[in-house]
KOLSELO-856793 format. One record per residue (C-alpha): residue in three letters; chain; x, y, z. Coordinates in pm, whole numbers, padded with zeros to 5 digits. Example, Ala and Ser with C-alpha at 12.3 -4.5 7.8 and 13.67 -1.06 7.14 Angstrom:
// residues 2
LOPA   res   chain     east    north       up
LOPA   ALA       A    01230   -00450    00780
LOPA   SER       A    01367   -00106    00714
This chain:
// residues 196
LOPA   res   chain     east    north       up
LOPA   UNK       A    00517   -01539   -01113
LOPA   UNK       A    00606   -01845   -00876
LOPA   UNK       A    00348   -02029   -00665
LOPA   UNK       A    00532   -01863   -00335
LOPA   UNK       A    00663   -01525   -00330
LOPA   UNK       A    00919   -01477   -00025
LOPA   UNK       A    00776   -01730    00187
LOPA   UNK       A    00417   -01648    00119
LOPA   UNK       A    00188   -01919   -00018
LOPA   UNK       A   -00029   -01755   -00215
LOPA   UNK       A   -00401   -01889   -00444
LOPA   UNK       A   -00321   -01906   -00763
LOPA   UNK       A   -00635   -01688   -00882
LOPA   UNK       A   -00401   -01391   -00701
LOPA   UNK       A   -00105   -01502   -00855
LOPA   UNK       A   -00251   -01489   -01184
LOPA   UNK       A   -00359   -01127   -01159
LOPA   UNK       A   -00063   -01026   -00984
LOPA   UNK       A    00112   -01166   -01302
LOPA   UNK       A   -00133   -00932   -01546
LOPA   UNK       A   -00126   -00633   -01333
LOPA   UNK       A    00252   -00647   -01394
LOPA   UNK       A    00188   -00673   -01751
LOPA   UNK       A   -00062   -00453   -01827
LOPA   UNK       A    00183   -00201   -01554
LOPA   UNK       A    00455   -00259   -01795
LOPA   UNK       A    00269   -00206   -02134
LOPA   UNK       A    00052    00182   -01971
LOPA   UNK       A    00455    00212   -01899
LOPA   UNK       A    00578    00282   -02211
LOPA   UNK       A    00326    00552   -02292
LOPA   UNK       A    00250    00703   -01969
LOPA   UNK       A    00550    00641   -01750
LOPA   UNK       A    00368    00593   -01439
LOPA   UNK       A    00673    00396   -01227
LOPA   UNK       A    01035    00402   -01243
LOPA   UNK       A    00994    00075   -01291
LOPA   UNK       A    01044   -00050   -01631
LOPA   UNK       A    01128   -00401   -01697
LOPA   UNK       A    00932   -00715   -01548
LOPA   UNK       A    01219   -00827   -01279
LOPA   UNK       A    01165   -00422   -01161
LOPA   UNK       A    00778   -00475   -01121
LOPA   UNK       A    00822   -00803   -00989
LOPA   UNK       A    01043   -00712   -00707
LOPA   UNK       A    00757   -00433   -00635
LOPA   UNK       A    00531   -00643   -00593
LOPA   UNK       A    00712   -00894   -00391
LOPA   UNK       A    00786   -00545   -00164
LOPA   UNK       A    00429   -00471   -00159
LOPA   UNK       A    00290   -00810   -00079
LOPA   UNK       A    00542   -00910    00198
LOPA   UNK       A    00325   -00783    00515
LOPA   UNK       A    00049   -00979    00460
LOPA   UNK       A    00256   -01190    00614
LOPA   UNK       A    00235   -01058    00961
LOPA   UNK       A   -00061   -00815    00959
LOPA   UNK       A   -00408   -00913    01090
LOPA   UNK       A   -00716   -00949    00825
LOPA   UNK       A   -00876   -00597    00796
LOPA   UNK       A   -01204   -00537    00654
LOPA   UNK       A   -01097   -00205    00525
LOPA   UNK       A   -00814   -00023    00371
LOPA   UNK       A   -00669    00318    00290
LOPA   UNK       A   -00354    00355    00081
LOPA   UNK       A   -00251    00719    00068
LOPA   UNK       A   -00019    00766   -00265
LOPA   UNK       A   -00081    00456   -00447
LOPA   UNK       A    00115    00579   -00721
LOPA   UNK       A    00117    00277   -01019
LOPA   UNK       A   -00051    00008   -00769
LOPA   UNK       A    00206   -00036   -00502
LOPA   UNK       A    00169   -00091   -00273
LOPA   UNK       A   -00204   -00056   -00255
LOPA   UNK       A   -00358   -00203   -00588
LOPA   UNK       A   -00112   -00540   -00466
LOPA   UNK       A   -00262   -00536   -00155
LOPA   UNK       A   -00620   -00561   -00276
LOPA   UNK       A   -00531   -00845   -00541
LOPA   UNK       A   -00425   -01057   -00264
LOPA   UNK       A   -00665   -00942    00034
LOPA   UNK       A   -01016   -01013   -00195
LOPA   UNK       A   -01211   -00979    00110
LOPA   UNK       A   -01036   -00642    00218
LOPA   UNK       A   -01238   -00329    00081
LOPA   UNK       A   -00967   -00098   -00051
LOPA   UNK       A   -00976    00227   -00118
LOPA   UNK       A   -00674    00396   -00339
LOPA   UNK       A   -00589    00759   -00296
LOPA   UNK       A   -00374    00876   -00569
LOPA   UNK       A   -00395    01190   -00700
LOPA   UNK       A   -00227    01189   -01056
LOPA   UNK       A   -00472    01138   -01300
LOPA   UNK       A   -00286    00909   -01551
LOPA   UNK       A   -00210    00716   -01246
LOPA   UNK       A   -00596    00686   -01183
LOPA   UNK       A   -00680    00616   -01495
LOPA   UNK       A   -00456    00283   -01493
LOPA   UNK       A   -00540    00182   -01127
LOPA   UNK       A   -00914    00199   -01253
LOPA   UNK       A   -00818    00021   -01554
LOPA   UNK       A   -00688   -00278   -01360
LOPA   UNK       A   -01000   -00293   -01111
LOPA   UNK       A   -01270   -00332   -01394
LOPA   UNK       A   -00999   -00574   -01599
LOPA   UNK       A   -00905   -00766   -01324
LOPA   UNK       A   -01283   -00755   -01171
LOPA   UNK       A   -01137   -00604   -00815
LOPA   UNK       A   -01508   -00548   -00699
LOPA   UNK       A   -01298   -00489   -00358
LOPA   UNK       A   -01124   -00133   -00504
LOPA   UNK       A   -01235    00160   -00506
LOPA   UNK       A   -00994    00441   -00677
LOPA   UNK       A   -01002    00818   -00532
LOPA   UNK       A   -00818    01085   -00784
LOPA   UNK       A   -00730    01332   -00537
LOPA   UNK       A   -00523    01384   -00252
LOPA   UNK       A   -00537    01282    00126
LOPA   UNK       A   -00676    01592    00247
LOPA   UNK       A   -00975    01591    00009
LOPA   UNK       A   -01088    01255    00074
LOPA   UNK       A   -01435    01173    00242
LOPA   UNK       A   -01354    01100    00633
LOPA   UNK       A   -01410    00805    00768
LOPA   UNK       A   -01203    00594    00952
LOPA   UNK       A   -01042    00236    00820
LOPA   UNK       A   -00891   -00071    00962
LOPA   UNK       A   -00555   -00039    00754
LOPA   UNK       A   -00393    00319    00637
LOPA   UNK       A   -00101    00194    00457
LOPA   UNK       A    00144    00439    00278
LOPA   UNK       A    00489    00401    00073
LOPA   UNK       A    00740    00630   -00098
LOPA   UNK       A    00501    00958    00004
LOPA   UNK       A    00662    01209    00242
LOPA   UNK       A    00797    01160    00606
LOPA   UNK       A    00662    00986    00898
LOPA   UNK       A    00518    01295    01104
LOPA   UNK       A    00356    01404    00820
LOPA   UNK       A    00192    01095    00663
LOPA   UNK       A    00032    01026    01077
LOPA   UNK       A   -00095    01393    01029
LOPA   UNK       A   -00270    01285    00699
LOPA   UNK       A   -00409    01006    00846
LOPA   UNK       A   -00522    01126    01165
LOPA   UNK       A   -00938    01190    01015
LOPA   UNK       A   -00946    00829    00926
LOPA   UNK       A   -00838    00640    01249
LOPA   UNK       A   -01021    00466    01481
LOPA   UNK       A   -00987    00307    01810
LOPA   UNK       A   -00910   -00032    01586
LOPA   UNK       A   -00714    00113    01335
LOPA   UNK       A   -00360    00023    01221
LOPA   UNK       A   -00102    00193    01017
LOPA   UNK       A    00200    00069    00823
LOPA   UNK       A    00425    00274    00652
LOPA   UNK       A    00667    00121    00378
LOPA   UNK       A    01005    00313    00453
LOPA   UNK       A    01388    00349    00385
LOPA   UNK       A    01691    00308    00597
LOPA   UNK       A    01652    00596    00785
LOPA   UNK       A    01362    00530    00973
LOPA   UNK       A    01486    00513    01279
LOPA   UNK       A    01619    00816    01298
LOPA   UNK       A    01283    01007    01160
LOPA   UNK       A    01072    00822    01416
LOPA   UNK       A    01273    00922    01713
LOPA   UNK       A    01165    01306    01614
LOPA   UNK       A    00820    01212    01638
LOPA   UNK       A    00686    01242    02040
LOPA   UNK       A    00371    01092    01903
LOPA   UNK       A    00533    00750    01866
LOPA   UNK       A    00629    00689    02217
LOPA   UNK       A    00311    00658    02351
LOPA   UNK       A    00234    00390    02069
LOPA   UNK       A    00251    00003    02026
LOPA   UNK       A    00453    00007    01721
LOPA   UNK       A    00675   -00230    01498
LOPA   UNK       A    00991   -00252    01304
LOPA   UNK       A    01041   -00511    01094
LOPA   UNK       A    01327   -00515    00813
LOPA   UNK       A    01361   -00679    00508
LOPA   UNK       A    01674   -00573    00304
LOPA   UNK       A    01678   -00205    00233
LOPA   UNK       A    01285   -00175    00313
LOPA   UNK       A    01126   -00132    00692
LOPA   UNK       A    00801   -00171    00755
LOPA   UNK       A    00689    00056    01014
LOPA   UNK       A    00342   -00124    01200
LOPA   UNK       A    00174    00087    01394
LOPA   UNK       A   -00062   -00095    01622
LOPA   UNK       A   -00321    00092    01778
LOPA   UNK       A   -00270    00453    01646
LOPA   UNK       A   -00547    00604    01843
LOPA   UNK       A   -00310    00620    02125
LOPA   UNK       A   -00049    00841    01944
């Protein structure tokens, strides 16, 4: 993996497990198809999608990713933010199983890996709900709603349609909130989401 990844200048203790998560992601793979993703430029550009924010958002002391799935963007996330205590909601076992895997290999002493779903999660609120390739807008705000806070932010990985799904949502006109595009990908920041 290079020293920068689209712009970012990241330590090369991340970039070293970024490069065997994306290893041992492609090897679990083969046997327990947990991504569509299935060669290393696939995983790569995952990552790279993942990791791009950190970019622009604040540090957080804590994080929620709701439908972490094979690590993204969630189990990237805590690689790079060491300092960040992450929690990862995914629900398929298999899944779980790997994302575990990769905290005790990798020594992520920041993760913390919840097999079940959104709904069935001990509330508490976070700093940073973050969420990609789950369901719709409205819905994935309704899921978070029990762990937001005054300080809390969300930021949804989504599609090309996004802005017409957000203009349904009456919710997000009362809120300080964010578009930012990169390619086919916008990152919806939602700043403040008490307010919504």
């Amino acid at each position: 993996m290079k020293k920068e990844i689209s712009g970012l200048s990241l330590d090369p203790k991340v970039l070293q497990k970024l490069d065997a998560f994306a290893n041992h992601l492609l090897a679990w793979n083969r046997v327990h198809n947990l991504t569509g993703a299935k060669t290393r430029e696939a995983v790569d550009a995952q990552i790279v999608d993942s990791i791009w924010p950190i970019g622009f958002l604040p540090e957080v002391k804590s994080l929620l990713d709701i439908g972490t799935g094979a690590g993204f963007p969630g189990m990237v996330l805590a690689i790079a933010l060491e300092n960040t205590e992450c929690t990862l909601c995914e629900p398929l076992q298999k899944r779980a199983a790997f994302l575990r895997f990769i905290a005790r290999e990798l020594e992520l002493e920041n993760v913390t890996v919840e097999a079940r779903r959104a709904d069935d999660l001990p509330v508490r609120t976070y700093h940073l709900i973050t969420s990609r390739a789950v369901t719709e807008t409205k819905t994935l705000i309704q899921w978070c709603a029990p762990f937001i806070a005054k300080e809390t932010q969300l930021l949804f990985y989504k599609g090309e349609q996004l802005e017409q799904e957000i203009q349904k949502i009456d919710e997000l006109k009362r809120c300080d909130i964010e578009i930012i595009p990169r390619g086919k990908r916008n990152y919806l920041w939602i700043k403040e989401a008490i307010q919504c």
